[in-house]
CHARMM internal coordinates of N, CA and C (Angstrom, degrees):
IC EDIT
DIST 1 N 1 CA 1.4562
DIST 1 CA 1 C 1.5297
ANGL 1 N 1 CA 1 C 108.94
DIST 1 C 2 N 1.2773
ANGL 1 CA 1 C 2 N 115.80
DIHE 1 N 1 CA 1 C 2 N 133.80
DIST 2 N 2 CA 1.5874
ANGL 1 C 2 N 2 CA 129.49
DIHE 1 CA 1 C 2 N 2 CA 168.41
DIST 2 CA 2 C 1.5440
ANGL 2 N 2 CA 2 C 107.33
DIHE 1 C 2 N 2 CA 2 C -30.92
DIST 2 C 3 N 1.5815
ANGL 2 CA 2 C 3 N 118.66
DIHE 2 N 2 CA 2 C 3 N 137.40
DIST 3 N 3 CA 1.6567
ANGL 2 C 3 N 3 CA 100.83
DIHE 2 CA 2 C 3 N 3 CA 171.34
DIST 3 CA 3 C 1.3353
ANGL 3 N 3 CA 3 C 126.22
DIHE 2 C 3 N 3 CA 3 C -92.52
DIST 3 C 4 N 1.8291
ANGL 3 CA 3 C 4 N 111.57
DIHE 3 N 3 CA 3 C 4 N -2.29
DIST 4 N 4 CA 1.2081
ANGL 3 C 4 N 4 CA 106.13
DIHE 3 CA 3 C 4 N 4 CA 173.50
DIST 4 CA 4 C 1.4690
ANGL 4 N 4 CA 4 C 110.34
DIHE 3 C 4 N 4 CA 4 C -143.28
DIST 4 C 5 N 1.6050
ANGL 4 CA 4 C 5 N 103.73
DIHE 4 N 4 CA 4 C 5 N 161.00
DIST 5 N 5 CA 1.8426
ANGL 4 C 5 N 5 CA 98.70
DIHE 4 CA 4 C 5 N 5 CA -159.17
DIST 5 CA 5 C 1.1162
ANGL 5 N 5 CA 5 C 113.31
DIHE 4 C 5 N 5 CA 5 C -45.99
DIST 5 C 6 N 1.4008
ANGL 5 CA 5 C 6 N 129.91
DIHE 5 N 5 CA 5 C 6 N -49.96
DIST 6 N 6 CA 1.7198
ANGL 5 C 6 N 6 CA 138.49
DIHE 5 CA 5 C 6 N 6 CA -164.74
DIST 6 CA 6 C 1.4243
ANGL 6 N 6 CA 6 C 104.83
DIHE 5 C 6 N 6 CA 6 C -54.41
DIST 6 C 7 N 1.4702
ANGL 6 CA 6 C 7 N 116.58
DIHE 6 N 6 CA 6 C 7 N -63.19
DIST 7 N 7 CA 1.7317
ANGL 6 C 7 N 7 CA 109.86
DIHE 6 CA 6 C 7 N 7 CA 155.75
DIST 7 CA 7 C 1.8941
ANGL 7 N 7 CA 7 C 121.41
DIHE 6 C 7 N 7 CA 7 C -45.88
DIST 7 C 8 N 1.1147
ANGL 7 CA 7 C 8 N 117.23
DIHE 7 N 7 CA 7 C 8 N -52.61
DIST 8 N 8 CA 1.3071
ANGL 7 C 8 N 8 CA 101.08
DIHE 7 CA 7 C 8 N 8 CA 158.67
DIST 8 CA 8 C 1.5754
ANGL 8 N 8 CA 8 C 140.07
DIHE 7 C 8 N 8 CA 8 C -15.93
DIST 8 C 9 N 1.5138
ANGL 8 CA 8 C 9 N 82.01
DIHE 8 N 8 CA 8 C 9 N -76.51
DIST 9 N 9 CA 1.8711
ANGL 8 C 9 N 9 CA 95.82
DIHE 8 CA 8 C 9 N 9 CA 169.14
DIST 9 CA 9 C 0.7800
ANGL 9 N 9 CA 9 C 137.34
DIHE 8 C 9 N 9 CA 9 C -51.24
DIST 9 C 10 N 2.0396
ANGL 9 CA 9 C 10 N 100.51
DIHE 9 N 9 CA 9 C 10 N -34.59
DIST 10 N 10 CA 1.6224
ANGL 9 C 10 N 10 CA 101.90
DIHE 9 CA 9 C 10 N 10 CA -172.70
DIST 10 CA 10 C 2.0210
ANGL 10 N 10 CA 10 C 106.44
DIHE 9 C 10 N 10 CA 10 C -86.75
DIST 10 C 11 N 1.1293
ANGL 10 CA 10 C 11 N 120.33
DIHE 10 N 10 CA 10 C 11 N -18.30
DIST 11 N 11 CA 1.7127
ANGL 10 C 11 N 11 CA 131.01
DIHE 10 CA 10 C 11 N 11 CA 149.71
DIST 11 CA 11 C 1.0418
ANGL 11 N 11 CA 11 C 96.76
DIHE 10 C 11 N 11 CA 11 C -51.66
DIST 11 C 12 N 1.2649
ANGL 11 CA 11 C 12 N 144.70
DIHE 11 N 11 CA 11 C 12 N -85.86
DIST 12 N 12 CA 1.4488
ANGL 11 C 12 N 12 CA 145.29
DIHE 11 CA 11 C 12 N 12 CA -148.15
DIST 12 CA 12 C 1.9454
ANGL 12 N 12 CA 12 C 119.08
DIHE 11 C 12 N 12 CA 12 C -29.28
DIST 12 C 13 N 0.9622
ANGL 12 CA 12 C 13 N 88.86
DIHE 12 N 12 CA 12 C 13 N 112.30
DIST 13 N 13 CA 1.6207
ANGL 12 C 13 N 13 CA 103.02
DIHE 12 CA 12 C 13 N 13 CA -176.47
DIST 13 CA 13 C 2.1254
ANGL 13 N 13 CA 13 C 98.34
DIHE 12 C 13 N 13 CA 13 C -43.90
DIST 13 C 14 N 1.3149
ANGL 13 CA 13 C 14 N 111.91
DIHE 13 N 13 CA 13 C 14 N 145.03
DIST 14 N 14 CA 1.5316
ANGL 13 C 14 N 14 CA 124.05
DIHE 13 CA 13 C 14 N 14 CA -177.85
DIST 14 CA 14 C 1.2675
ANGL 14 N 14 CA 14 C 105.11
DIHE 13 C 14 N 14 CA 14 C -127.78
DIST 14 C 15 N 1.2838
ANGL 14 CA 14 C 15 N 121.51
DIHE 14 N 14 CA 14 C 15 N 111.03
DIST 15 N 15 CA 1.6361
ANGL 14 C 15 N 15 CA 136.94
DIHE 14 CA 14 C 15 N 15 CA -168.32
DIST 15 CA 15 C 1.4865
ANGL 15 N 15 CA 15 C 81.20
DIHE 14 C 15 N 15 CA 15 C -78.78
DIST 15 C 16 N 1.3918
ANGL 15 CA 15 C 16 N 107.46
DIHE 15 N 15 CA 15 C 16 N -79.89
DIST 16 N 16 CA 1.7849
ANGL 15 C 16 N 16 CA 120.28
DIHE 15 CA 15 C 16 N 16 CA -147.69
DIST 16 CA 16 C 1.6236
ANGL 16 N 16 CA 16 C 86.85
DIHE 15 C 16 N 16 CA 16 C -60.06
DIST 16 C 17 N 1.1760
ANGL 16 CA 16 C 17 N 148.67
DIHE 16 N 16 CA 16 C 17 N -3.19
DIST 17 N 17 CA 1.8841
ANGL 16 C 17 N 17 CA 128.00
DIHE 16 CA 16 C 17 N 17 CA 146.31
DIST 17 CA 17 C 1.3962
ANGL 17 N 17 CA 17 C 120.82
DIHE 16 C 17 N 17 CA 17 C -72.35
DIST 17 C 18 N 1.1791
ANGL 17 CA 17 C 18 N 118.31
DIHE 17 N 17 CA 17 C 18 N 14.38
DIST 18 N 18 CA 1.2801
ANGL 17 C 18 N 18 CA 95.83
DIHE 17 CA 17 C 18 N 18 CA -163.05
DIST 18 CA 18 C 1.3620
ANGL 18 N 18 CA 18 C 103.33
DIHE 17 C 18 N 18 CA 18 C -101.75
DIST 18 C 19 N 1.5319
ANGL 18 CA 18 C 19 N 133.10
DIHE 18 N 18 CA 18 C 19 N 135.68
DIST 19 N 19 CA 1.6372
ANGL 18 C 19 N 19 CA 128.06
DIHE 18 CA 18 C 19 N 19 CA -172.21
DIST 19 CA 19 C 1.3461
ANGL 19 N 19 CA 19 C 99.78
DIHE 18 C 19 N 19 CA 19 C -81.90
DIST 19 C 20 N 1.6434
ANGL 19 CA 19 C 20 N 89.41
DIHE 19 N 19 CA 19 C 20 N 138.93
DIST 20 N 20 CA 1.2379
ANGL 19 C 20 N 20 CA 129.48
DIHE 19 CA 19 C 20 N 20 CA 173.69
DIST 20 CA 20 C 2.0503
ANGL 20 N 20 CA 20 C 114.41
DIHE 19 C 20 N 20 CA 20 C -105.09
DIST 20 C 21 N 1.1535
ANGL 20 CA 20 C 21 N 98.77
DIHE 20 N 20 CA 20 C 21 N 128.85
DIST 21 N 21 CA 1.8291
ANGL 20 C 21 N 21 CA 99.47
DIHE 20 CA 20 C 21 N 21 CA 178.94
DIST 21 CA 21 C 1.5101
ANGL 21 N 21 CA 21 C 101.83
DIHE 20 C 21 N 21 CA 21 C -52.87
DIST 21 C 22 N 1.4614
ANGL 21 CA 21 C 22 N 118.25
DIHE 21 N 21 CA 21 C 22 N 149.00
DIST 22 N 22 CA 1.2388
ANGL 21 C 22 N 22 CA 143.99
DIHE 21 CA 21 C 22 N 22 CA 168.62
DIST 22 CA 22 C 1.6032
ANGL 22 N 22 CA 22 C 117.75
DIHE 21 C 22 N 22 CA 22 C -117.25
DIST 22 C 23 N 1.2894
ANGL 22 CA 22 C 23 N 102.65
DIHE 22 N 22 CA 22 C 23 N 129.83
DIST 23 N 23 CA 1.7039
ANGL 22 C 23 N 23 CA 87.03
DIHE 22 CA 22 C 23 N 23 CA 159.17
DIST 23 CA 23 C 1.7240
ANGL 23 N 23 CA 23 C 111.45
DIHE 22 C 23 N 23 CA 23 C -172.87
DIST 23 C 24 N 1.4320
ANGL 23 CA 23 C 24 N 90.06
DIHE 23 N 23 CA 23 C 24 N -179.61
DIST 24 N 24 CA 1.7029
ANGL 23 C 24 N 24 CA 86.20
DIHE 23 CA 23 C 24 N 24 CA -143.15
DIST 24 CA 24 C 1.4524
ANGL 24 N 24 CA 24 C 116.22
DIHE 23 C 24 N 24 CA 24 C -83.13
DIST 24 C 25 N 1.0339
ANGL 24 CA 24 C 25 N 110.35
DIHE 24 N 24 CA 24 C 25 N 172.17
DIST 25 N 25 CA 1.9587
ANGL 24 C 25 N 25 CA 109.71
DIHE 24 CA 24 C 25 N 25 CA -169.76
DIST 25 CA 25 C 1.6615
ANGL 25 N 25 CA 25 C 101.63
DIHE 24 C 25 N 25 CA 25 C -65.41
DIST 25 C 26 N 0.9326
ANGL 25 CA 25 C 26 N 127.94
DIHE 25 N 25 CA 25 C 26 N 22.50
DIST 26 N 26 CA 1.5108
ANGL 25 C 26 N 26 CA 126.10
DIHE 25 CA 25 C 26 N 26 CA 166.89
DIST 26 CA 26 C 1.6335
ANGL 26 N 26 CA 26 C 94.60
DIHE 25 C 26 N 26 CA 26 C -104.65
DIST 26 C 27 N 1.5180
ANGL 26 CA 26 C 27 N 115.59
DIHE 26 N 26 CA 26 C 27 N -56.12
DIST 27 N 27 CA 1.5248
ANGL 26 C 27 N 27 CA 102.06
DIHE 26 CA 26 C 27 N 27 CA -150.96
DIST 27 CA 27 C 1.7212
ANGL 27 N 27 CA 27 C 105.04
DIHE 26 C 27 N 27 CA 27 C -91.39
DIST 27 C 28 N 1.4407
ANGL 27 CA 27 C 28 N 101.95
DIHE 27 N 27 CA 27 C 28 N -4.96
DIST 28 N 28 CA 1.5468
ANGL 27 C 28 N 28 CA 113.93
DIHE 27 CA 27 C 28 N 28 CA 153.83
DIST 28 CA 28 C 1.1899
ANGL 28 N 28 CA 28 C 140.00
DIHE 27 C 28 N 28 CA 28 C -65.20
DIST 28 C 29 N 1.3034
ANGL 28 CA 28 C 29 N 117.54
DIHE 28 N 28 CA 28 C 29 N -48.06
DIST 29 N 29 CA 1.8182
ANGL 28 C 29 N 29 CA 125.57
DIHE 28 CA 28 C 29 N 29 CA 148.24
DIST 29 CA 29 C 1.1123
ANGL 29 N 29 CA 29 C 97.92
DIHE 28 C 29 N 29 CA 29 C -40.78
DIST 29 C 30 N 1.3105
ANGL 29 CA 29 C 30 N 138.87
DIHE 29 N 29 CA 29 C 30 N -88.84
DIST 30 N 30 CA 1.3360
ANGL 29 C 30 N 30 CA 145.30
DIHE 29 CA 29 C 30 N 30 CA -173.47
DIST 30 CA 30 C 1.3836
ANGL 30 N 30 CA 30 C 125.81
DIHE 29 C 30 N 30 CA 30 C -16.98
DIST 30 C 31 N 0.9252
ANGL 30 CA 30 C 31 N 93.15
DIHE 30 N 30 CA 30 C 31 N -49.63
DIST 31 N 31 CA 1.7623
ANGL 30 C 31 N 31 CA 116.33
DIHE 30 CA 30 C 31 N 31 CA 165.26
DIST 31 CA 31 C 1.6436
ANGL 31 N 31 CA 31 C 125.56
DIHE 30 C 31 N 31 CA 31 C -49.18
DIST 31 C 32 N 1.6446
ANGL 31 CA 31 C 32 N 100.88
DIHE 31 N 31 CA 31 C 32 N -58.77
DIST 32 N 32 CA 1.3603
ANGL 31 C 32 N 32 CA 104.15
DIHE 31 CA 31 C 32 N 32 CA 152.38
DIST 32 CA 32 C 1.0857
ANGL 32 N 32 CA 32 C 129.88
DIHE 31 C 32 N 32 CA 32 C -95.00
DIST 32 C 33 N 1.0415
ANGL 32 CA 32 C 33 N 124.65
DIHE 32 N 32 CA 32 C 33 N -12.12
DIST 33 N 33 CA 2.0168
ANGL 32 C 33 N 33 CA 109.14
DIHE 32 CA 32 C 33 N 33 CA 177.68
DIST 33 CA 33 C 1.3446
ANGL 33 N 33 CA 33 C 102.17
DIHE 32 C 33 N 33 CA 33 C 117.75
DIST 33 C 34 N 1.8486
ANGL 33 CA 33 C 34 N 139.29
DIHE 33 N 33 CA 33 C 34 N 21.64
DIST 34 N 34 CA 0.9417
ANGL 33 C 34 N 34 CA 140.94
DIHE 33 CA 33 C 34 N 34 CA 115.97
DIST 34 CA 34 C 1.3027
ANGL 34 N 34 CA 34 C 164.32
DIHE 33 C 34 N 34 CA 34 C -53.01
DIST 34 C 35 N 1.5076
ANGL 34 CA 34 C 35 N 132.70
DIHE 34 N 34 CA 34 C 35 N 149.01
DIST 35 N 35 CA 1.2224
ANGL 34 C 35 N 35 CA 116.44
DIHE 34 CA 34 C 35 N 35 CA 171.70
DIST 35 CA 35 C 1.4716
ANGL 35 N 35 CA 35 C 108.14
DIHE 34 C 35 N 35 CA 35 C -93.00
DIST 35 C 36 N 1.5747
ANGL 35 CA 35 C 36 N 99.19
DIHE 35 N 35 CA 35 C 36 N 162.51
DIST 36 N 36 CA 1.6263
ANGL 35 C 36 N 36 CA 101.78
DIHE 35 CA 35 C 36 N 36 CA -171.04
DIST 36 CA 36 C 1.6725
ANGL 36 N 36 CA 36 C 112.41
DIHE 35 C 36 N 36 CA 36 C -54.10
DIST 36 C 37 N 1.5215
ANGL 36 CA 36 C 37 N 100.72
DIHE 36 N 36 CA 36 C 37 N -51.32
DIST 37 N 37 CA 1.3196
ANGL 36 C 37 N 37 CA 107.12
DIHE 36 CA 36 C 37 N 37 CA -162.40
DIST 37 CA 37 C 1.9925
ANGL 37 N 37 CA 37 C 110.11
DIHE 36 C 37 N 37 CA 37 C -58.72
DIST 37 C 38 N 1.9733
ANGL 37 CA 37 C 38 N 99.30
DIHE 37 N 37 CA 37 C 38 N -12.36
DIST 38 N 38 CA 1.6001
ANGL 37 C 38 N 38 CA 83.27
DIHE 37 CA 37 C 38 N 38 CA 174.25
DIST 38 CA 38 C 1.5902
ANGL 38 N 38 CA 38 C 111.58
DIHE 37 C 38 N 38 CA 38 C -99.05
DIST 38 C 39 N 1.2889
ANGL 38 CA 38 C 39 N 108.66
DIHE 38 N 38 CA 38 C 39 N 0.65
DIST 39 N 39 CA 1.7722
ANGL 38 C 39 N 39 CA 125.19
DIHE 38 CA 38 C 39 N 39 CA 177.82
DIST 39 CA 39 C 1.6810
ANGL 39 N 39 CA 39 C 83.43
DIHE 38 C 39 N 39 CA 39 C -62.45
DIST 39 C 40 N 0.9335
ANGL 39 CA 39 C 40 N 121.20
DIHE 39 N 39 CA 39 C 40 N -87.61
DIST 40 N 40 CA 1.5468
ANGL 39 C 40 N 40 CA 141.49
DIHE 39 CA 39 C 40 N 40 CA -150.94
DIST 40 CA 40 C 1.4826
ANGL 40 N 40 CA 40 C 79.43
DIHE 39 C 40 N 40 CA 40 C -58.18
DIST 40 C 41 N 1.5891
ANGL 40 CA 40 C 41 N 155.98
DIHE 40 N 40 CA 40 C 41 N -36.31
DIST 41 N 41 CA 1.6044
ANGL 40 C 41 N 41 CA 115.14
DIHE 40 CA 40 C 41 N 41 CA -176.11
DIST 41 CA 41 C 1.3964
ANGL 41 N 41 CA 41 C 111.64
DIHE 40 C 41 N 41 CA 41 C -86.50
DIST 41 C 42 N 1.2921
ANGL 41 CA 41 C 42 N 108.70
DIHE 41 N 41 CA 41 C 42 N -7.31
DIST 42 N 42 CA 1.5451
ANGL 41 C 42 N 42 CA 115.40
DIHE 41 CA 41 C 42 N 42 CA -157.30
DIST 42 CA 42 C 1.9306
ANGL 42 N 42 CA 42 C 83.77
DIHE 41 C 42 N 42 CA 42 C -85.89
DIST 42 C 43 N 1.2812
ANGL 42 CA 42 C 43 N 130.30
DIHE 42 N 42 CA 42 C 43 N -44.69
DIST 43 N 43 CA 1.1662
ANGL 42 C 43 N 43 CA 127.81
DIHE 42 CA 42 C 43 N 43 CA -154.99
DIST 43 CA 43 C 1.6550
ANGL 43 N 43 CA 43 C 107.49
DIHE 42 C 43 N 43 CA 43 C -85.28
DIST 43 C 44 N 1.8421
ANGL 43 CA 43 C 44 N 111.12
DIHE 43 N 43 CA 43 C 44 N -9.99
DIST 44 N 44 CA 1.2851
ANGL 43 C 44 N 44 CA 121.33
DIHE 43 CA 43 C 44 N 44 CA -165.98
DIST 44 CA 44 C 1.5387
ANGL 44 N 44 CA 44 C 92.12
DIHE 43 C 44 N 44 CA 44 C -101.45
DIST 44 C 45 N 1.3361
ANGL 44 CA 44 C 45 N 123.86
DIHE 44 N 44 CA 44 C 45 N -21.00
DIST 45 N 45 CA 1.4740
ANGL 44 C 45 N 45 CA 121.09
DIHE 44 CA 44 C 45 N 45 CA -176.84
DIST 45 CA 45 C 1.8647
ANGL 45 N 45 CA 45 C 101.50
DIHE 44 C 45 N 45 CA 45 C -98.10
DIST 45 C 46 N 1.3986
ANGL 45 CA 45 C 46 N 129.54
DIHE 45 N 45 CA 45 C 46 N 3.54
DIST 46 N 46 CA 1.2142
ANGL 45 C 46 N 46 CA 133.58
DIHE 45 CA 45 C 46 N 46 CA -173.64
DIST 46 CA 46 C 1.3673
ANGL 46 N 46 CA 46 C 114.45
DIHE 45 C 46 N 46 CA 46 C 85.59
DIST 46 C 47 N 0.8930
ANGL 46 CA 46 C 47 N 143.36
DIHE 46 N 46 CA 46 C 47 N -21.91
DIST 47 N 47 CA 1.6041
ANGL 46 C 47 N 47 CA 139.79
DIHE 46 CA 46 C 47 N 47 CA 178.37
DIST 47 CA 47 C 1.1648
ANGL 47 N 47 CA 47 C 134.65
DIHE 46 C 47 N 47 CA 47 C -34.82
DIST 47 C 48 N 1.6054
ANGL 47 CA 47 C 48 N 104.83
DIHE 47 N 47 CA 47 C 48 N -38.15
DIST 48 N 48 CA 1.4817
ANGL 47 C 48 N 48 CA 111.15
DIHE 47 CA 47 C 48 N 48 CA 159.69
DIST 48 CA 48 C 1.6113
ANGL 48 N 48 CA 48 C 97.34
DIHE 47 C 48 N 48 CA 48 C -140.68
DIST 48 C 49 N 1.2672
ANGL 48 CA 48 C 49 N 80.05
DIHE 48 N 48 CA 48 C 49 N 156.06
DIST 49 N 49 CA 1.7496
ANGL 48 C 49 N 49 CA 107.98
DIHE 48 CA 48 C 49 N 49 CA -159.86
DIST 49 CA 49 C 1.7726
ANGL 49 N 49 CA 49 C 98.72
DIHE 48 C 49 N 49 CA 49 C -80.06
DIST 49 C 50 N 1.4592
ANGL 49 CA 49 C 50 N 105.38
DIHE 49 N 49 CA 49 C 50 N 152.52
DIST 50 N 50 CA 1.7007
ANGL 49 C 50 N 50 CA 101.05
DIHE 49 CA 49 C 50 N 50 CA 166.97
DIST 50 CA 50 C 1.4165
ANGL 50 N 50 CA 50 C 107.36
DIHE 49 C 50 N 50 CA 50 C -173.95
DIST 50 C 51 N 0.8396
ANGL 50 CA 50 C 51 N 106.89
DIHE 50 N 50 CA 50 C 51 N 133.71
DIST 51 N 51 CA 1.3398
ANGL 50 C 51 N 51 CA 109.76
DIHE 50 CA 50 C 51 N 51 CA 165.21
DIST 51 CA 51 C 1.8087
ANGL 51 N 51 CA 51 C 137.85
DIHE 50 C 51 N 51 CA 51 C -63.27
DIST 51 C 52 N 1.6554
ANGL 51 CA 51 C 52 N 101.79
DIHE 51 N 51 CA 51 C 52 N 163.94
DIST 52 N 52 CA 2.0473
ANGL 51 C 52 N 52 CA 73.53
DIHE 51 CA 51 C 52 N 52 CA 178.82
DIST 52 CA 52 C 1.3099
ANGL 52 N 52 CA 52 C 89.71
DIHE 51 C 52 N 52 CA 52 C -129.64
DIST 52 C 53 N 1.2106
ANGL 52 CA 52 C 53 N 120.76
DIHE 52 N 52 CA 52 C 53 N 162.26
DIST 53 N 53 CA 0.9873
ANGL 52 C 53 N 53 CA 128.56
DIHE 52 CA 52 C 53 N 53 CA -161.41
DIST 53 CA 53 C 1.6884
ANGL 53 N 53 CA 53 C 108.93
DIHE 52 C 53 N 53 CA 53 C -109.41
DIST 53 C 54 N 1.0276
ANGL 53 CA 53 C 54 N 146.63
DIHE 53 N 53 CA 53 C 54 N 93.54
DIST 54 N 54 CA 1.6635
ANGL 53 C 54 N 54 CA 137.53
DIHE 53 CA 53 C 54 N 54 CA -176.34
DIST 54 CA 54 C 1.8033
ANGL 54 N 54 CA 54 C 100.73
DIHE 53 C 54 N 54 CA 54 C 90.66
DIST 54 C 55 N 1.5079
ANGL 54 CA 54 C 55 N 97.10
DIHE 54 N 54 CA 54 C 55 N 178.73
DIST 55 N 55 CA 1.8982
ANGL 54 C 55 N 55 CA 79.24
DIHE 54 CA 54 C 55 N 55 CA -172.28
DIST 55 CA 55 C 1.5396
ANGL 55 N 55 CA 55 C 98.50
DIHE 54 C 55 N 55 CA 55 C -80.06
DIST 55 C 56 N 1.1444
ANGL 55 CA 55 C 56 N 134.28
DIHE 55 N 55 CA 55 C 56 N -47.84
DIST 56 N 56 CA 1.5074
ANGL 55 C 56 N 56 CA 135.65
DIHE 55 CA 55 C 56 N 56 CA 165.36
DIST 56 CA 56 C 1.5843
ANGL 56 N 56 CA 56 C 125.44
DIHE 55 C 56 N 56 CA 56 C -67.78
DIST 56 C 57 N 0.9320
ANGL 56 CA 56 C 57 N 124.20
DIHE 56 N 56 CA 56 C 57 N 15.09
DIST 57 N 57 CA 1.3965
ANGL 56 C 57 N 57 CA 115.72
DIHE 56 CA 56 C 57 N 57 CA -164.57
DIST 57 CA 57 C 1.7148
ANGL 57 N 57 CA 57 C 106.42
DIHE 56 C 57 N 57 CA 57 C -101.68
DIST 57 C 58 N 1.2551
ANGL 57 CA 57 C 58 N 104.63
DIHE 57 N 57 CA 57 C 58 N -156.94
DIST 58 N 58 CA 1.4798
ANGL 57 C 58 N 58 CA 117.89
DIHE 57 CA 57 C 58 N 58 CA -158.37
DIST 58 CA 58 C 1.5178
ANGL 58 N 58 CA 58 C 97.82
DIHE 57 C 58 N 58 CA 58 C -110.61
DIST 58 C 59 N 1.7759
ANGL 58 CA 58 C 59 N 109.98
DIHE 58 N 58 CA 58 C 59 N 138.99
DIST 59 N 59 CA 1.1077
ANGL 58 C 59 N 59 CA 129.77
DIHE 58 CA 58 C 59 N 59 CA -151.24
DIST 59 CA 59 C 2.2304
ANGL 59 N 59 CA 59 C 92.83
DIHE 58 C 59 N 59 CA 59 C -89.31
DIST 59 C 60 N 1.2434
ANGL 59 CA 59 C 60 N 101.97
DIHE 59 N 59 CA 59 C 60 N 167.82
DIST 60 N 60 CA 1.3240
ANGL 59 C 60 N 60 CA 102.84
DIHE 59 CA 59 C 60 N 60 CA -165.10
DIST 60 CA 60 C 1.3488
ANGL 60 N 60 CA 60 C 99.28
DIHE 59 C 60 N 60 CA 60 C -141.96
DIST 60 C 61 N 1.2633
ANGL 60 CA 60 C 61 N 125.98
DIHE 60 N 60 CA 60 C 61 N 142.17
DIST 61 N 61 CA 1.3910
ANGL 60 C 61 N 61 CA 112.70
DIHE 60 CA 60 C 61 N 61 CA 156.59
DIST 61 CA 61 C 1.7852
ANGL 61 N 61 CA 61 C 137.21
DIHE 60 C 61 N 61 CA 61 C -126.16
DIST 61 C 62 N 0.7311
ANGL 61 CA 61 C 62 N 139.87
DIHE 61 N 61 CA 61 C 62 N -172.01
DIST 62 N 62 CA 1.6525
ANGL 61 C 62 N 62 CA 129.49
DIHE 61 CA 61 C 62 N 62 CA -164.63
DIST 62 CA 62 C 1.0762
ANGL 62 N 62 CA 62 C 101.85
DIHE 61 C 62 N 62 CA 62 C -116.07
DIST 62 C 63 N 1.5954
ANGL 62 CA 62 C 63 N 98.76
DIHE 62 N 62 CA 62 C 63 N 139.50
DIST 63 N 63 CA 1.7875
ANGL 62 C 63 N 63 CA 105.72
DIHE 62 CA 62 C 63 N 63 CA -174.00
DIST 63 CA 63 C 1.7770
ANGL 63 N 63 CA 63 C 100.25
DIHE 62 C 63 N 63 CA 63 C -63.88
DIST 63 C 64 N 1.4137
ANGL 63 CA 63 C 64 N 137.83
DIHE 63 N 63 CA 63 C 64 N -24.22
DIST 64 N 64 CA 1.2723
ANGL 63 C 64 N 64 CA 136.75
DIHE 63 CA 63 C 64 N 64 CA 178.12
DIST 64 CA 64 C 1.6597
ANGL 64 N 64 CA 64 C 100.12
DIHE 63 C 64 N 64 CA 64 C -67.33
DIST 64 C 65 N 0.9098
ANGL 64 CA 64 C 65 N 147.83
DIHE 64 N 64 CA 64 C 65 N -24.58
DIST 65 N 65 CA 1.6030
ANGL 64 C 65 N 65 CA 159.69
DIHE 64 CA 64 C 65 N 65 CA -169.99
DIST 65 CA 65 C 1.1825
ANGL 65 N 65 CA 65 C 86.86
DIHE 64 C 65 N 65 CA 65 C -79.63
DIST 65 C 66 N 1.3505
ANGL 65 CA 65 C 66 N 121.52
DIHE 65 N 65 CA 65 C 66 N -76.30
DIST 66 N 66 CA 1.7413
ANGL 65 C 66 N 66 CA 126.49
DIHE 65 CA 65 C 66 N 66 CA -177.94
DIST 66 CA 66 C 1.3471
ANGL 66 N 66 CA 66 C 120.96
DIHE 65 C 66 N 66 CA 66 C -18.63
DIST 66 C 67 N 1.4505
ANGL 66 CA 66 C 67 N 103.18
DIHE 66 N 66 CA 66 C 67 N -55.06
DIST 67 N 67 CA 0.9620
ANGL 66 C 67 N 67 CA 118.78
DIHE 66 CA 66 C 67 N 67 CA -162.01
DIST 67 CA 67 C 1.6362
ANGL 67 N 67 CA 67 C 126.14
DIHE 66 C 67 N 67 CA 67 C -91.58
DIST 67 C 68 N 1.4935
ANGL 67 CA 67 C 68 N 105.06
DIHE 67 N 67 CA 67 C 68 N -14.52
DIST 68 N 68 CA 1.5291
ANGL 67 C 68 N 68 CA 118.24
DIHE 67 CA 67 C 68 N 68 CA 169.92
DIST 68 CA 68 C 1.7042
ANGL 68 N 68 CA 68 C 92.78
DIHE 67 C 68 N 68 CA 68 C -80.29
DIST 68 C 69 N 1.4030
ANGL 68 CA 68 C 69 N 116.74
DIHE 68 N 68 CA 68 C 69 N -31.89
DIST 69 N 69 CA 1.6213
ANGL 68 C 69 N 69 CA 91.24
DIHE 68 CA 68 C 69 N 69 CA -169.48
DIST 69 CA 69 C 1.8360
ANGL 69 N 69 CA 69 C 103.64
DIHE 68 C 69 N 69 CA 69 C -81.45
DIST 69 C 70 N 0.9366
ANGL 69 CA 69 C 70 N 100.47
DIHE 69 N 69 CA 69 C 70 N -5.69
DIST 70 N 70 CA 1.6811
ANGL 69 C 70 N 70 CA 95.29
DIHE 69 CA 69 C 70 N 70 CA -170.42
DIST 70 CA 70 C 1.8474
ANGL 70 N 70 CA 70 C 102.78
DIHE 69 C 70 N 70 CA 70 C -84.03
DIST 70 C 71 N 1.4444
ANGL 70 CA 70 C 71 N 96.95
DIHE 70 N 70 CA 70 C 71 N -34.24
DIST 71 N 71 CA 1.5797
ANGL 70 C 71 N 71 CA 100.57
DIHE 70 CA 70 C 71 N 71 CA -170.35
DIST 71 CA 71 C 1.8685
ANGL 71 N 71 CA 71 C 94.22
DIHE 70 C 71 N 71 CA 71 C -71.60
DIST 71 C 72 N 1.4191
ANGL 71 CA 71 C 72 N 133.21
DIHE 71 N 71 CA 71 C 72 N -48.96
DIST 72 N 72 CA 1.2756
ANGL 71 C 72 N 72 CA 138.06
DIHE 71 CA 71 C 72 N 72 CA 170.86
DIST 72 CA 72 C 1.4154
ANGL 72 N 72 CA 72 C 120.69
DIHE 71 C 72 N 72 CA 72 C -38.85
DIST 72 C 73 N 1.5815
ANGL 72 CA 72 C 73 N 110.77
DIHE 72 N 72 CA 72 C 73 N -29.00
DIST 73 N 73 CA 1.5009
ANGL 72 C 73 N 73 CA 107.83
DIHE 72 CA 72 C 73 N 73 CA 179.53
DIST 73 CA 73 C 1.5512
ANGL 73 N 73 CA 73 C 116.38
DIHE 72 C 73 N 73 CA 73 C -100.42
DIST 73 C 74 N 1.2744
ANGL 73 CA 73 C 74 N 103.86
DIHE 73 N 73 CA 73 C 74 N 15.74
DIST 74 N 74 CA 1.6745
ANGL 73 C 74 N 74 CA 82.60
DIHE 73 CA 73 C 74 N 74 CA -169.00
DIST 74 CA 74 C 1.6062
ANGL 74 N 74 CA 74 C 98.49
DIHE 73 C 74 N 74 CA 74 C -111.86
END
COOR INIT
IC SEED 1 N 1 CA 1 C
IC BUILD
């Protein structure tokens, strides 16, 4: 074990780094049993979460997102 905290921390295992799959509001509908065009209102009204990618770019979403909407619909 590290002998002092600052070394500690910087050893210390980081959950919230760890990558998670992404993917895009096409292969996300898909995923659940949507069409794109209702992915993109559902994600413009907040419902499911996503990320954007660049200041203009294309929105993304998290395989954990996926998966709260799949557990919600059944």
């Amino acid at each position: 074990m590290p002998d002092t905290p600052l070394k500690w921390l910087l050893h210390k295992t980081r959950p919230a780094l760890q990558v998670e799959p992404v993917f895009t509001l096409r292969e996300a509908a898909a995923m659940v049993g949507l069409q794109i065009g209702q992915m993109r209102r559902h994600v413009k009204a907040g419902r499911v979460k996503s990320i954007r990618i660049g200041e203009r770019g294309h929105f993304k979403v998290l395989q954990s997102e996926i998966e709260r909407i799949r557990e919600e619909s059944k």
